[in-house]
KEKE-3310 file (N, C-alpha, C; in steps of 0.2 Angstrom, whole numbers, plus 5000, padded with zeros to 4 digits):
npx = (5091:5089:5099:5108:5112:5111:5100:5092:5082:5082:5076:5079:5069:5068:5076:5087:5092:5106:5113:5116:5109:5118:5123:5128:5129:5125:5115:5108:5098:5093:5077:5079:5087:5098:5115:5116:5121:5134:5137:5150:5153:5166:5167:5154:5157:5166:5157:5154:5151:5144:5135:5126:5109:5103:5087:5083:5093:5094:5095:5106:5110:5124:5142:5152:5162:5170:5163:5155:5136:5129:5116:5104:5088:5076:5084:5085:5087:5093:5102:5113:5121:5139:5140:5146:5145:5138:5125:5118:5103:5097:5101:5096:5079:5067:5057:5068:5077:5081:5091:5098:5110:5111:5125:5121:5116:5102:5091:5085:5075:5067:5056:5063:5062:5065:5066:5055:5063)
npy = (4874:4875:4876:4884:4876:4869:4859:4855:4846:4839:4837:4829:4832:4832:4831:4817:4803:4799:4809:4820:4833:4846:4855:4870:4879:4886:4898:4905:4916:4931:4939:4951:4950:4946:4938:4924:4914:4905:4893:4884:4880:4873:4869:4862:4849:4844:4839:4830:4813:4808:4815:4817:4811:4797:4796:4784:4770:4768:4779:4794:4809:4814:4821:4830:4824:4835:4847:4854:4846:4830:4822:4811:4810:4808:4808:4808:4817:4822:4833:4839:4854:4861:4875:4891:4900:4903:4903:4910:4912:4919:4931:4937:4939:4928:4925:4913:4911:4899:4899:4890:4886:4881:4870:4875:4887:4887:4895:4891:4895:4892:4895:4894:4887:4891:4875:4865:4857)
npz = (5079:5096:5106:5094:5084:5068:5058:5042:5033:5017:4999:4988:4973:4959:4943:4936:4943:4938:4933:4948:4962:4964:4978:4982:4990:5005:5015:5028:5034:5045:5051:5048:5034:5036:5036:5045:5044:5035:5021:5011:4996:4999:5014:5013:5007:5015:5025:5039:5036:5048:5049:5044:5040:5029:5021:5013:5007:4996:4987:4991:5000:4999:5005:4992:4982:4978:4978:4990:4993:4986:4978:4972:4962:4973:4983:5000:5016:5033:5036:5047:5048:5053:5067:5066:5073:5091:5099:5092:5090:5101:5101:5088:5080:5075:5061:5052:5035:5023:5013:4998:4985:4969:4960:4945:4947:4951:4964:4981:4993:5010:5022:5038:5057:5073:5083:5096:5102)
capx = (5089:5087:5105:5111:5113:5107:5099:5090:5079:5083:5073:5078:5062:5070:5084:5090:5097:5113:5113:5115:5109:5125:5121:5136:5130:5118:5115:5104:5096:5086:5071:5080:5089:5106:5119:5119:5127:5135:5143:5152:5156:5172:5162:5148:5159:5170:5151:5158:5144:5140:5132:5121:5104:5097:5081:5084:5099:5096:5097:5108:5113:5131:5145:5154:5170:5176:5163:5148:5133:5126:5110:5102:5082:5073:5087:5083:5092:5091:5111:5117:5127:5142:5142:5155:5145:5136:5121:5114:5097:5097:5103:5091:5071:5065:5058:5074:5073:5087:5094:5102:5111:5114:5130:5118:5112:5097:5092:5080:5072:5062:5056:5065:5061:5067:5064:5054:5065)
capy = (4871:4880:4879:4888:4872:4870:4854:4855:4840:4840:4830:4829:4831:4834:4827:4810:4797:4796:4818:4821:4838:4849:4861:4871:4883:4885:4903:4905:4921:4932:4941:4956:4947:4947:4932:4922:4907:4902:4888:4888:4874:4868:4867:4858:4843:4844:4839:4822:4807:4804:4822:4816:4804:4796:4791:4780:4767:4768:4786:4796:4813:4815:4827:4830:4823:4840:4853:4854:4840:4830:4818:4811:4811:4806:4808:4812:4817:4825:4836:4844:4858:4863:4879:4893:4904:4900:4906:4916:4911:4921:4937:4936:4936:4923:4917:4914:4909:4895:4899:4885:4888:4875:4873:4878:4894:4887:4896:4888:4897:4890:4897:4891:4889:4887:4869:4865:4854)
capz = (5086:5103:5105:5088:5078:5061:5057:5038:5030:5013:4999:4980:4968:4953:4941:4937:4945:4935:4935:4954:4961:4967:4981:4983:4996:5010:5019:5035:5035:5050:5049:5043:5028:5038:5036:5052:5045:5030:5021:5004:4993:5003:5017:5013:5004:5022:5029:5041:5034:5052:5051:5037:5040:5024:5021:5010:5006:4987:4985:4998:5001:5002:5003:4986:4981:4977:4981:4990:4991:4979:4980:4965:4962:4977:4988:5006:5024:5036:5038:5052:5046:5059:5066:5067:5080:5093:5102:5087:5089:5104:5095:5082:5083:5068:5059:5049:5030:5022:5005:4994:4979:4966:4956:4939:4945:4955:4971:4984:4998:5014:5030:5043:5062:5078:5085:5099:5108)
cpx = (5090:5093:5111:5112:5106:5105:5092:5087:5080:5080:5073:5072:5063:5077:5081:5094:5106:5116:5112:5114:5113:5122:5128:5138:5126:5120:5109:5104:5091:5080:5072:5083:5097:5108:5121:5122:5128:5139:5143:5152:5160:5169:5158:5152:5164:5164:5154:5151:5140:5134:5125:5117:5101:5091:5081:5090:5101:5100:5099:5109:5119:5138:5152:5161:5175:5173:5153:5143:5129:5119:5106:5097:5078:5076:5083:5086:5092:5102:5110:5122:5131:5139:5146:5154:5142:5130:5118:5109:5097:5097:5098:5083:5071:5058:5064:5070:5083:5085:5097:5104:5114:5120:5127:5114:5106:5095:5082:5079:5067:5064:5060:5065:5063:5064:5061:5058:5075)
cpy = (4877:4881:4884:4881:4874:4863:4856:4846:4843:4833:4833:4827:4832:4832:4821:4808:4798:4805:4821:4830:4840:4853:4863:4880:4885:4891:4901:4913:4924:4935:4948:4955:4948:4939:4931:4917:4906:4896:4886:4881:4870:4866:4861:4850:4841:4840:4831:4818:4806:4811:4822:4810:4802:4795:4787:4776:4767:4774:4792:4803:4812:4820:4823:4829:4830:4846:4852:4848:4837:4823:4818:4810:4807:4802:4811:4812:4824:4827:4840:4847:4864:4871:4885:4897:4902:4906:4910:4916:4917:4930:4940:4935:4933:4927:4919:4911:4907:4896:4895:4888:4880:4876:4875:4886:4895:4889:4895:4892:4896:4892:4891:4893:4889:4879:4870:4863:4855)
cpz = (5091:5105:5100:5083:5073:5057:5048:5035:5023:5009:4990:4976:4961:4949:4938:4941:4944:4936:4943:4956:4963:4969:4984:4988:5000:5015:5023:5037:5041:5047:5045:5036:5030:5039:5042:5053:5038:5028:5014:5002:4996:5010:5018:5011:5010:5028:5033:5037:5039:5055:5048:5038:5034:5024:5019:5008:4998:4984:4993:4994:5003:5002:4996:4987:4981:4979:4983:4992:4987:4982:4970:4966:4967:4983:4994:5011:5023:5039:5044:5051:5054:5058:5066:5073:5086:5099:5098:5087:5093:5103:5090:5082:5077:5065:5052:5041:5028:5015:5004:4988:4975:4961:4948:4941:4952:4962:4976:4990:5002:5019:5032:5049:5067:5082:5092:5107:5107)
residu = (UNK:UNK:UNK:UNK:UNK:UNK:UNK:UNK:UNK:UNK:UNK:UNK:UNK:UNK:UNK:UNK:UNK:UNK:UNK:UNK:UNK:UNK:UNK:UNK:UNK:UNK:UNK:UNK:UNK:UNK:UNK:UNK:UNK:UNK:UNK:UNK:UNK:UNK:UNK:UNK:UNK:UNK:UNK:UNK:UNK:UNK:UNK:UNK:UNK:UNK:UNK:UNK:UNK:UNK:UNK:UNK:UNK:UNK:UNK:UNK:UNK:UNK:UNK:UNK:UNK:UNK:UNK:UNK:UNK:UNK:UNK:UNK:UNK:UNK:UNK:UNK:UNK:UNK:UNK:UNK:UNK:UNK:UNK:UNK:UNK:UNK:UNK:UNK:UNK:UNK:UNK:UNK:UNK:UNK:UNK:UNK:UNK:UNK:UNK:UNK:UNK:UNK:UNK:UNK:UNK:UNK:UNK:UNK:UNK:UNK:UNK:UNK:UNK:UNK:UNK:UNK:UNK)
# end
């Protein structure tokens, strides 16, 4: 966002239901590939609920009992992940790119922009 938050839509496509996916850590990179924000396992499972919008009431996004967040196949929400700095937008020309890592290995990578408003 324009003030340095970090708000991510997030949408499980893959899995089971009963198998939830575990992301167990979310970097925020700039245009040169420098960490402008990260946030580890402990972190992410610290996420407050009211941080985190579902889409759905069946299938939620939520932060993990023990590490991280978990969501199960055709989970969706919209998190606002805190931040520790502030005004980094500002600092940085974009367009940035958000790295996820899942607790199997997996790592997910999509532009990210600054918002309009």
């Amino acid at each position: 966002m324009p003030d340095g938050q970090v708000d991510v839509h997030m949408y499980v496509n893959a899995g089971t239901a009963a198998d939830p996916a575990h992301i167990v850590a979310i970097r925020l990179l700039d245009y040169h590939g420098k960490v402008m924000e990260s946030w580890d396992g402990e972190q992410l499972a610290a996420i407050n609920t009211n941080a985190i919008t579902n889409d759905f009431d069946y299938q939620k996004v939520v932060p993990g009992k023990v590490l991280g967040l978990t969501g199960g196949v055709g989970a969706g929400a919209m998190v606002h992940l805190p931040v520790s700095s502030s005004g980094f937008i500002s600092t940085s020309s974009g367009p940035y790119q958000l790295q996820m890592l899942s607790i199997n290995g997996h790592e997910w990578e999509v532009a990210a922009h600054t918002a309009a408003h």
